[in-house]
Steps between C-alpha positions, in 0.01 A plus 500: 500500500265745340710814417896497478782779470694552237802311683260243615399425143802479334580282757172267404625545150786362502381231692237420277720506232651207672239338636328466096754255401410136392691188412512265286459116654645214308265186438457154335234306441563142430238278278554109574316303285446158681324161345239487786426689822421169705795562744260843671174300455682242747598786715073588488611800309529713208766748548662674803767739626847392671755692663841385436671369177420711155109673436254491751172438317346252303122417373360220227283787337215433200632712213204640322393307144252593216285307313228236645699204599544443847818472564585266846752551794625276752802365633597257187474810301813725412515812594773817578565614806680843549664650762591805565899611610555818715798612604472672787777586785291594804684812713711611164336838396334424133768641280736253636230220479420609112875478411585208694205322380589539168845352536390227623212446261786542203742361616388120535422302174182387372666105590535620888150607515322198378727285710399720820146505384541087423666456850187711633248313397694189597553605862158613486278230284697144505335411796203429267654342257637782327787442242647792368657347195187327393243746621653861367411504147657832443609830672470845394682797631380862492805718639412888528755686722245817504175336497298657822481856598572563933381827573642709758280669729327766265430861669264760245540838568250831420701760428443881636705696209792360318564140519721305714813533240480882474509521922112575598309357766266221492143548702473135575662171477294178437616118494380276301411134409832359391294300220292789347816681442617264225552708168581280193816581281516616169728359314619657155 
């Protein structure tokens, strides 16, 4: 649309107005420190993604050291593996995901999480020779109910005289890339 009328754009305005909304989606990210990572070597592999159950991601990763020693990794070695919790309600439009997210994220305690994430890996790892009990070392929970930002379709608008909030017209309307749009809070 290249050039509006004055009902047209304060038509677009208001819609913009609605469309520039974003949410707030609740996450947790789950450290579980285990004694070795032998039970994915016997699998043939270091990390992976599942479907079902809690998370959906895992990885053996190298953290990065200083100094000069060389420090080895392998199977016999400890390690943490984290995965990351989203709580997502696919067909629910995002406010209702954001706010039912984080009652569910609150409302369960720190004991029903590691035994969902201990049942996990059991259903997942035991195969193997995986024992939860002697293999988890120790669990860490990180529970932010606001942690990512999910942008709404973004529209940018030129203005031709007043802006949108004082009624005048814009010349053009552009969409953009829902990821360049992020803008960072300030927070006093």
């Amino acid at each position: 649309m290249d050039v509006l009328s004055e009902n047209g754009g304060a038509q677009l305005c208001r819609a913009v107005h609605s469309v520039n909304v974003s949410y707030r989606t609740p996450y947790m990210v789950a450290n579980v420190a285990v004694r070795n990572w032998r039970f994915l070597y016997k699998l043939g592999i270091s990390g992976g993604r599942w479907f079902e159950g809690i998370g959906n991601w895992t990885e053996v990763r190298k953290v990065a050291t200083f100094g000069t020693d060389l420090k080895a990794v392998g199977p016999d070695w400890p390690t943490v593996l984290t995965l990351y919790v989203a709580f997502l309600y696919p067909g629910l439009p995002p406010e209702v995901q954001g706010s039912k997210g984080r009652a569910e994220l609150l409302s369960a305690s720190y004991h029903e999480y590691e035994r969902r994430i201990r049942e996990q890996f059991d259903d997942m790892f035991s195969r193997t020779g995986f024992d939860p009990k002697r293999d988890i070392a120790g669990l860490i929970l990180n529970r932010v109910g606001t942690r990512f930002l999910q942008p709404a379709a973004r529209l940018l608008l030129r203005q031709r005289g007043p802006a949108c909030a004082e009624g005048g017209a814009p010349q053009r309307a552009f969409r953009t890339h829902r990821l360049l749009q992020y803008r960072p809070q300030r927070f006093a």
